[in-house]
ROPANU-245687 format. One line per field, with one value per atom (N, C-alpha, C, O): residue number from 1; z, x, y. Coordinates in pm, whole numbers, plus 50000, padded with zeros to 5 digits. Each point is the difference from the previous one (the first is absolute). Layout:
REM residues N
num (NUM|...)
zz (Z|...)
xx (X|...)
yy (Y|...)
This chain:
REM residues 200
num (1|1|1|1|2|2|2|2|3|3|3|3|4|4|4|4|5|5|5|5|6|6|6|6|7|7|7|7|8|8|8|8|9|9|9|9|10|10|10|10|11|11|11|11|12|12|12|12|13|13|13|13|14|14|14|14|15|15|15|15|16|16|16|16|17|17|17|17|18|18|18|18|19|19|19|19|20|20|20|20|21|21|21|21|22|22|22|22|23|23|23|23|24|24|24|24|25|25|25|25|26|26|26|26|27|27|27|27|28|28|28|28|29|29|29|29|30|30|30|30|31|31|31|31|32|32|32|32|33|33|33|33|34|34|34|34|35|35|35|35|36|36|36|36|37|37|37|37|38|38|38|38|39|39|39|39|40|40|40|40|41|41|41|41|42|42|42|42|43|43|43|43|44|44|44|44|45|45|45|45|46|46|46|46|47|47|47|47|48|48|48|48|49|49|49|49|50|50|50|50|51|51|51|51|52|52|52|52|53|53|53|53|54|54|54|54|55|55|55|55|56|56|56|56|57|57|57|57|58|58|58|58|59|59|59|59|60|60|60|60|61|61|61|61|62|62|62|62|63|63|63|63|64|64|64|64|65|65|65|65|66|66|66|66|67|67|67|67|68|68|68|68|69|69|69|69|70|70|70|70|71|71|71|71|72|72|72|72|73|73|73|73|74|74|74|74|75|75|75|75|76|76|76|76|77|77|77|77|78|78|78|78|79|79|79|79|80|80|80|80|81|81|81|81|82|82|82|82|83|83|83|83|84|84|84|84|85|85|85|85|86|86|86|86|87|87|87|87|88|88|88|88|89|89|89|89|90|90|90|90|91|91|91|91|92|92|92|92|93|93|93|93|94|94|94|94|95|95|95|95|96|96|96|96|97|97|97|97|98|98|98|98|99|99|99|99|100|100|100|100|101|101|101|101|102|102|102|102|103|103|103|103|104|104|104|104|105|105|105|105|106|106|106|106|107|107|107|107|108|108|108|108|109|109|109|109|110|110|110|110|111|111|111|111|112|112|112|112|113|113|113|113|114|114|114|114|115|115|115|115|116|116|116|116|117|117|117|117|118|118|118|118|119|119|119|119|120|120|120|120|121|121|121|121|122|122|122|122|123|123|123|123|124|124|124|124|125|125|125|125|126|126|126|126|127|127|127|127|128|128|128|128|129|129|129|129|130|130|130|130|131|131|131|131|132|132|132|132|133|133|133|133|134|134|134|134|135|135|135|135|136|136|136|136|137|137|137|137|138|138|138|138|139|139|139|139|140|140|140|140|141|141|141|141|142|142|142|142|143|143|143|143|144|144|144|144|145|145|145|145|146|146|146|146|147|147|147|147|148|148|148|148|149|149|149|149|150|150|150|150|151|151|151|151|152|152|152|152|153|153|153|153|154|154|154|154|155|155|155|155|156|156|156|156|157|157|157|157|158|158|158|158|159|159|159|159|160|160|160|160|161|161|161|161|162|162|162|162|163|163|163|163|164|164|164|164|165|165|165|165|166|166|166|166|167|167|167|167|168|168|168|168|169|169|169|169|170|170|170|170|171|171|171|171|172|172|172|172|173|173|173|173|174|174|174|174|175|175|175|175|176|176|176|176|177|177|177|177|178|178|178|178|179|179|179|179|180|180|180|180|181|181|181|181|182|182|182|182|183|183|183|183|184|184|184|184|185|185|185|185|186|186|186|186|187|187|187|187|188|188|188|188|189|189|189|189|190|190|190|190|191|191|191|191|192|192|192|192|193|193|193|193|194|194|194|194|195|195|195|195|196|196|196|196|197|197|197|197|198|198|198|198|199|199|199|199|200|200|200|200)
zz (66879|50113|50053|49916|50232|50030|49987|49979|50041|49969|50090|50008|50063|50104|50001|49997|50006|49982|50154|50093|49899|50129|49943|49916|50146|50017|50134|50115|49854|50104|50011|49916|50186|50005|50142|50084|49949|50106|50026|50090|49836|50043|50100|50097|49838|50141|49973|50020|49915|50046|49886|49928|50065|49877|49969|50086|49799|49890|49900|49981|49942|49877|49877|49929|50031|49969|49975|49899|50240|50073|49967|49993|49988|50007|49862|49955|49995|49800|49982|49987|50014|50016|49985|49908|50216|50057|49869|49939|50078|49910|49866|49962|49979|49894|49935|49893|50217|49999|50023|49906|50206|50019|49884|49951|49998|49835|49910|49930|50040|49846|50024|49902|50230|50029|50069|50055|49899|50040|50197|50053|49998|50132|50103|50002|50108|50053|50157|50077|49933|50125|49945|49925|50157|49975|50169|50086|49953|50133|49999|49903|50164|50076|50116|50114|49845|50106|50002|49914|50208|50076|50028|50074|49873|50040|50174|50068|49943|50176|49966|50025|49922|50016|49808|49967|49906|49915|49983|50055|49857|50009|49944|50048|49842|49933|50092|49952|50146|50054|50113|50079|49960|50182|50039|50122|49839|50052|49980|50013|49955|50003|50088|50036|50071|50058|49937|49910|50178|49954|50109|50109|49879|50112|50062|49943|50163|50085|49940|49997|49977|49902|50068|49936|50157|50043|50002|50063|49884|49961|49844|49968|49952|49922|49913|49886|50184|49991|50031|49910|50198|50013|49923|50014|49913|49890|49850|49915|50065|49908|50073|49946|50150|50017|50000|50000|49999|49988|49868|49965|49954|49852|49887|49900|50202|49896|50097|49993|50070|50073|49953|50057|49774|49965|49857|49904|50119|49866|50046|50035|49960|50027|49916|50032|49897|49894|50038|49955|50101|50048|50145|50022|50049|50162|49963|49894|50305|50038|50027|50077|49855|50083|50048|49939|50178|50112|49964|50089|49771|49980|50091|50078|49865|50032|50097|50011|50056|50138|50102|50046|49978|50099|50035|50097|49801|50012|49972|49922|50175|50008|49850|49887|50146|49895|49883|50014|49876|49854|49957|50039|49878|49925|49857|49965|49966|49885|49924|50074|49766|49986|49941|50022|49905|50060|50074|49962|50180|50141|49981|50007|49978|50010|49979|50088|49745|49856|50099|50046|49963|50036|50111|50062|50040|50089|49947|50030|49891|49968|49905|50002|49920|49944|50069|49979|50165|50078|50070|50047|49944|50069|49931|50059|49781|49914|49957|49966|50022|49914|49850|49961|49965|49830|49936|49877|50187|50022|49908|49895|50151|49990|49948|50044|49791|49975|50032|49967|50103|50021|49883|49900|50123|49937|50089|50073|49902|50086|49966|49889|50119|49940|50034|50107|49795|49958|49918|49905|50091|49930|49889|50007|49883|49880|50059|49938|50136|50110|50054|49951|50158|50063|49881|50011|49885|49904|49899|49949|50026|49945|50139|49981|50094|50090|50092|50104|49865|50060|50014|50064|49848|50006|50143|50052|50013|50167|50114|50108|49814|50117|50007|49920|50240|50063|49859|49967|49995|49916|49951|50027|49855|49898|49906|49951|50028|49971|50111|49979|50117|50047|50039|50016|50001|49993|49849|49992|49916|49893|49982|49906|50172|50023|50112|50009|50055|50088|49979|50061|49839|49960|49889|49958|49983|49861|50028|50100|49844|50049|49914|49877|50164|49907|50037|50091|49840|49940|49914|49891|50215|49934|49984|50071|49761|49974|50096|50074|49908|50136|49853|49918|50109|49936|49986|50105|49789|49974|50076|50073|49907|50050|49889|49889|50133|49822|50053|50058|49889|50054|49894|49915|50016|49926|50014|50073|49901|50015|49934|50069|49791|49953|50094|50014|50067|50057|50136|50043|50042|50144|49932|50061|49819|50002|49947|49992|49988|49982|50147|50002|50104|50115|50108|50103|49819|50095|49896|49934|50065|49881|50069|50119|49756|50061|50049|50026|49987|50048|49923|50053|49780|49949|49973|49947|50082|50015|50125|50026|50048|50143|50028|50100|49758|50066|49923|49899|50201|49909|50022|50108|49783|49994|49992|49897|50236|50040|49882|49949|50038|49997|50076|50009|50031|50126|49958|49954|50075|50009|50126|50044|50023|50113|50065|49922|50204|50065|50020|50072|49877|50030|50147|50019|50077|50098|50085|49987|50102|50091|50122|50025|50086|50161|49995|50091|49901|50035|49968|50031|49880|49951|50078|50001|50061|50080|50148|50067|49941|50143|50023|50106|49764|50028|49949|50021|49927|49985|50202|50062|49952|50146|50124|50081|49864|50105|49931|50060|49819|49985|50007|49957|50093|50039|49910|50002|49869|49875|50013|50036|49933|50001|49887|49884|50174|49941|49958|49963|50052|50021|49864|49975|49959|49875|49922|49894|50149|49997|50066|49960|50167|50057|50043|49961|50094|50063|50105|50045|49984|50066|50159|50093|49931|50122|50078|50115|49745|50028|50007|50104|49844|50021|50178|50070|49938|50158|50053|50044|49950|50093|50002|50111|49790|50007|50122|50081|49861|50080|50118|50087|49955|50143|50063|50119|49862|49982|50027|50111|49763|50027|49935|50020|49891|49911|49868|49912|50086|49915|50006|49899|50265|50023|50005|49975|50058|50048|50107|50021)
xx (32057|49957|49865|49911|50056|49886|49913|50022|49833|49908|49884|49946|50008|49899|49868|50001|49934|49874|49922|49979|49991|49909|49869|49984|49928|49827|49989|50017|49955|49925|49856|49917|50064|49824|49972|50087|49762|49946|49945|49925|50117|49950|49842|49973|49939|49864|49872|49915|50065|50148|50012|49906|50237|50053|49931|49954|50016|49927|50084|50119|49796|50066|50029|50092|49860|50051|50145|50069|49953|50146|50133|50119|49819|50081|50053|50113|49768|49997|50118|50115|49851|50163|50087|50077|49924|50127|50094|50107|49764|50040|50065|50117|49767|50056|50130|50059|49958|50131|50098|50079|49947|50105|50046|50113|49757|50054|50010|50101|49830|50017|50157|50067|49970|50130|50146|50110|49804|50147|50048|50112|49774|50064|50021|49927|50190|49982|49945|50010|49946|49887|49938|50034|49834|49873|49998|49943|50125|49961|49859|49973|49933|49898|49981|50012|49952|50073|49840|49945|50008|49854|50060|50096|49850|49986|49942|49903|50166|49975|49850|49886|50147|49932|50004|50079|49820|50009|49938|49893|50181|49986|49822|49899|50138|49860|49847|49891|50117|49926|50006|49982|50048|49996|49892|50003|49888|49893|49873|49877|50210|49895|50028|50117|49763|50031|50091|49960|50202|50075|50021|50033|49951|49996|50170|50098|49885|50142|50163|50025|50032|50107|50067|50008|50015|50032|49876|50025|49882|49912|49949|49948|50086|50084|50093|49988|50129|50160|49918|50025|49876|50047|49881|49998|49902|49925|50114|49961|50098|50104|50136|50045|49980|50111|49893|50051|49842|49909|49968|49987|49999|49932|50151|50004|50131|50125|50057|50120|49821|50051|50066|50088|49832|50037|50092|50024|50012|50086|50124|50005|50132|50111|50061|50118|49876|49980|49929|50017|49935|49923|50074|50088|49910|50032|49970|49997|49960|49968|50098|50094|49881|50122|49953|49941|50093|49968|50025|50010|50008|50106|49911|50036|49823|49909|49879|49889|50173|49898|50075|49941|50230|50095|50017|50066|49858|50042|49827|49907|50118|49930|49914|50048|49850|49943|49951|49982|49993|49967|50115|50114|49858|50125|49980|49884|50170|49992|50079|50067|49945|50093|50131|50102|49906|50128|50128|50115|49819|50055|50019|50093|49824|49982|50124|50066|49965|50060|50168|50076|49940|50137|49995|50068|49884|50020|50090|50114|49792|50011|50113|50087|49942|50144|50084|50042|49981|50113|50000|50093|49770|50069|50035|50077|49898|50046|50114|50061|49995|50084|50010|49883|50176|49981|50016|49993|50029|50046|49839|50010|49883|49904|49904|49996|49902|49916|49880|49916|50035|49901|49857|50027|49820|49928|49837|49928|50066|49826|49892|49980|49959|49842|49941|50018|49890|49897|49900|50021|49854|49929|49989|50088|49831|49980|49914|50031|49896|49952|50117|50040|50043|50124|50087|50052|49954|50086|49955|50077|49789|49904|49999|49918|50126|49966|50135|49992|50112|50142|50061|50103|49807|50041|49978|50085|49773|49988|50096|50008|50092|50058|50085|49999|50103|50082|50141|50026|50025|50147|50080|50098|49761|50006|50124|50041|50007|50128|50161|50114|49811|50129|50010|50107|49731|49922|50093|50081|49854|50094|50154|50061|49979|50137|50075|50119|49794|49964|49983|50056|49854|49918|49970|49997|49972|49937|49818|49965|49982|49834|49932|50000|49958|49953|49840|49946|50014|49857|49882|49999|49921|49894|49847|49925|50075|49873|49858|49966|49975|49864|49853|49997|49920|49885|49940|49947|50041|49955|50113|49963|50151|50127|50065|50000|50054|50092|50084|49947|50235|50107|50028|49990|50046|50051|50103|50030|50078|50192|50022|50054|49917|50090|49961|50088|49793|49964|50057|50009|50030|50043|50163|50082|49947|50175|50016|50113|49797|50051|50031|50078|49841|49969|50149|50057|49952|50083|50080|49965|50165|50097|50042|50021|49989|50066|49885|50019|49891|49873|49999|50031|49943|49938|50147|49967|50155|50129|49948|50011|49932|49990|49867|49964|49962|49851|50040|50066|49859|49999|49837|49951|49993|49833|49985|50027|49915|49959|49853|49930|50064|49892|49892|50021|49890|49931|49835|49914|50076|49827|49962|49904|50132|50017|49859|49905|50073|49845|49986|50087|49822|49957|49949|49899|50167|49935|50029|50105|49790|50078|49932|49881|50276|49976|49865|49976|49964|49881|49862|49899|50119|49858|50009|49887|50199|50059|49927|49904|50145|49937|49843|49939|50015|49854|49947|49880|50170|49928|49937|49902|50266|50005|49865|49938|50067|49899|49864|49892|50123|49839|49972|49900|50186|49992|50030|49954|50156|49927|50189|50095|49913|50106|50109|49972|50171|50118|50091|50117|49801|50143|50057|50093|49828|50063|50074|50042|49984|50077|50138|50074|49927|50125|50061|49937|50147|50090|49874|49915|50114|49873|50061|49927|50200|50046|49955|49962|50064|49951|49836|49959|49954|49885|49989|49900|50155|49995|50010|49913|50231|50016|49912|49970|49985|49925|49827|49931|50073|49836|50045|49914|50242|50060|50003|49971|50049|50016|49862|49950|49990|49860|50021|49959|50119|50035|49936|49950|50056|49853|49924|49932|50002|49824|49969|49888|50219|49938|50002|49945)
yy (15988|50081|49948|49994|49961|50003|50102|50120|49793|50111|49989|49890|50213|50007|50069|50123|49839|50094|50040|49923|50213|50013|50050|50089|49838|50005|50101|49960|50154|50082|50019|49968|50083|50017|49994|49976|50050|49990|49842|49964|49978|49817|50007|49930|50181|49943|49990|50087|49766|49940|49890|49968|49974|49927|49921|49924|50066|49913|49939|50026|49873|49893|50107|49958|50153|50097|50031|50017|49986|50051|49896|50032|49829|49893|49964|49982|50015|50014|50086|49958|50155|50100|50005|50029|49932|49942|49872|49996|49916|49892|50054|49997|50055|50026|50082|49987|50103|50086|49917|49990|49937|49877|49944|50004|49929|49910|50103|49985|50123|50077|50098|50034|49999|50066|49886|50009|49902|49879|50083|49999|50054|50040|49900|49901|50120|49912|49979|49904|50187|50027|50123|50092|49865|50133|50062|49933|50205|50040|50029|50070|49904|50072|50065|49954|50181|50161|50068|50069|49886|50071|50163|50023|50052|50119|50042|49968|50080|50067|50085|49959|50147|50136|50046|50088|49836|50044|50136|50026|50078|50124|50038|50054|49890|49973|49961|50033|49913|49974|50015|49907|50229|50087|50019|49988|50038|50029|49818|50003|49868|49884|49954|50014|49881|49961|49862|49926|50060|49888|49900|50047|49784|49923|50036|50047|49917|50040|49927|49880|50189|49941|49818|49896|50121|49838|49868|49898|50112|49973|49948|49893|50221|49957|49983|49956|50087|49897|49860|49919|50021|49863|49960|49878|50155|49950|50006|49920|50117|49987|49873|49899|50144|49873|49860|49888|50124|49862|49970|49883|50217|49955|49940|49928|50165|49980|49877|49975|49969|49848|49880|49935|50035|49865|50038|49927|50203|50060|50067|50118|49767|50031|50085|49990|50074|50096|50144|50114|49856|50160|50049|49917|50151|50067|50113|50062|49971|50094|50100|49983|50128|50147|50123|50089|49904|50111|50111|50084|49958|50137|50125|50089|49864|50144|49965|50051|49842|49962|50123|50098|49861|50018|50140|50036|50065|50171|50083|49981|50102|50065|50104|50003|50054|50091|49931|49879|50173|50001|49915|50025|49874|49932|50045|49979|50060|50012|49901|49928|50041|49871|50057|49935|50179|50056|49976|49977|50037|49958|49812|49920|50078|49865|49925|49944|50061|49954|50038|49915|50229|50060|49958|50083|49813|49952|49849|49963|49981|49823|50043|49912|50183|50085|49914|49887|50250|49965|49857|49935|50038|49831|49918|49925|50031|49945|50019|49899|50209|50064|50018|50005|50004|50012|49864|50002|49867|49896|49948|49937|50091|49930|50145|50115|49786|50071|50031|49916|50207|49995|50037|50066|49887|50030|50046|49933|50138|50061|49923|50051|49890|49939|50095|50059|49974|50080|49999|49924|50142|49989|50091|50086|49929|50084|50125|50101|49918|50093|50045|50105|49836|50105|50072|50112|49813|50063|50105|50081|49909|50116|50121|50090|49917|50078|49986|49934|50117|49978|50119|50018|50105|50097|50071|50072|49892|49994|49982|50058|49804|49944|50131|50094|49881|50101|49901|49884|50264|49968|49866|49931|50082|49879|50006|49895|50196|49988|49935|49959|50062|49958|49839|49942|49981|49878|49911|49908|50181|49908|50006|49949|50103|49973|49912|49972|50001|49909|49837|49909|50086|49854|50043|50116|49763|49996|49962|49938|50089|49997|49896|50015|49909|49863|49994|49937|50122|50033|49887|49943|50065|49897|50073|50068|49864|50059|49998|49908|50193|49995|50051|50092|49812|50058|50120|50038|50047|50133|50100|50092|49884|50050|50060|49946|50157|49973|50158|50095|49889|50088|50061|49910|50210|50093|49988|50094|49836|49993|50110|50086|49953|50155|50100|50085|49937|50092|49979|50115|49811|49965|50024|50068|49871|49979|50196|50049|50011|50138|50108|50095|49860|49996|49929|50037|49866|49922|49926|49902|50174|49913|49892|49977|49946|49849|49923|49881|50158|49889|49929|49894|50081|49920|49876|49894|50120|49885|49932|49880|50214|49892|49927|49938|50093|49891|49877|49977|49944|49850|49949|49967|50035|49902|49881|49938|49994|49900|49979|50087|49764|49950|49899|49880|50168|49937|49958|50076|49798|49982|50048|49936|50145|50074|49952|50001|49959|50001|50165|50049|50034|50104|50026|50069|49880|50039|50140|50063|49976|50125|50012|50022|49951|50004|50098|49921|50127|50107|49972|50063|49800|49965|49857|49952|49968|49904|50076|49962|50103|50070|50026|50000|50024|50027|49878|49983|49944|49831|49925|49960|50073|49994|50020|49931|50231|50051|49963|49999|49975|49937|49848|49942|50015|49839|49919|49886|50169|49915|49926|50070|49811|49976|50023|50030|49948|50033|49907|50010|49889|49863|49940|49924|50130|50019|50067|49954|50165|50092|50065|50090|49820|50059|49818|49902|50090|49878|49965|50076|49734|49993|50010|49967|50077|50058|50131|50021|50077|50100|49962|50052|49894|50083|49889|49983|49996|49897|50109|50075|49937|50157|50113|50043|50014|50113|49953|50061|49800|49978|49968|49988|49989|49986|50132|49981|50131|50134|50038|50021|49986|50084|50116|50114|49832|50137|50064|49931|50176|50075|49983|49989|49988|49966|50183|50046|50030|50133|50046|50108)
């Protein structure tokens, strides 16, 4: 059975972080594409300011350029409101069909804190959640799988030298002039200083 993984998030904006990920889920889950799925409108973050979603969709179709292995999916550009991944998953469901396995990338943070998301039970019935450790992170499985049966059949733990990075400390590097080009694709940071993005 194939196997697919989707990378969600707000990409703002995508970093070497993001790519590592990616990578590593590809080889440690034998998958054979990694989707990358920009959030429209993440719920979690209604009240931040977020750069305009086609913006970046195309800082992500630039950083996943030279990796035939990665693509972009519109699931939660194309519809209106709050995306939750839920929606998301029971979307790429029906377009896949049962034909092909799916898997969530995630972090040890979303999964310590899953009890938040909108109907995590019905998520792992959905996908299997392939979980990578995050520094000073750490998940209670007897306590989430009492909460949510069947969770702990459907995680799988990644191992990652993960770059610790996060879009939000990328942004204020930005506005303080300090550079990024080490940290994200050297496309993207073209684009962003093409842009003028996170000056404020």
């Amino acid at each position: 059975m194939e196997r697919i993984g989707v990378l969600g998030g707000t990409f703002d904006p995508p970093h070497n972080g993001h790519l590592l990920i990616a990578r590593e889920a590809l080889t440690q889950l034998g998958l054979a594409q990694v989707l990358f799925a920009p959030t429209r409108l993440p719920p979690h973050k209604l009240r931040n300011h977020i750069t305009p979603i086609e913006q970046r969709v195309e800082m992500v179709r630039l950083a996943i350029a030279p990796y035939p292995e990665f693509a972009l999916s519109r699931v939660d550009i194309d519809r209106a409101g709050p995306t939750y991944t839920v929606d998301t998953m029971r979307i790429l469901r029906e377009q896949f069909g049962n034909s092909v396995e799916l898997f969530f990338i995630m972090g040890m943070d979303s999964l310590a804190n899953i009890l938040t998301w909108r109907a995590p039970e019905q998520l792992i019935r959905l996908c299997k959640l392939a979980v990578f450790q995050r520094p000073g992170f750490a998940a209670n499985l007897d306590a989430l799988e009492q909460k949510i049966p069947g969770l702990r059949e459907r995680v799988v733990f990644l191992q990652s030298s993960a770059l610790d990075i996060a879009a939000s400390d990328l942004q204020e590097r930005v506005r303080a002039g300090q550079s990024i080009a080490h940290l994200v694709p050297e496309v993207v940071d073209k684009y962003i200083a093409e842009k003028r993005l996170y000056r404020g």
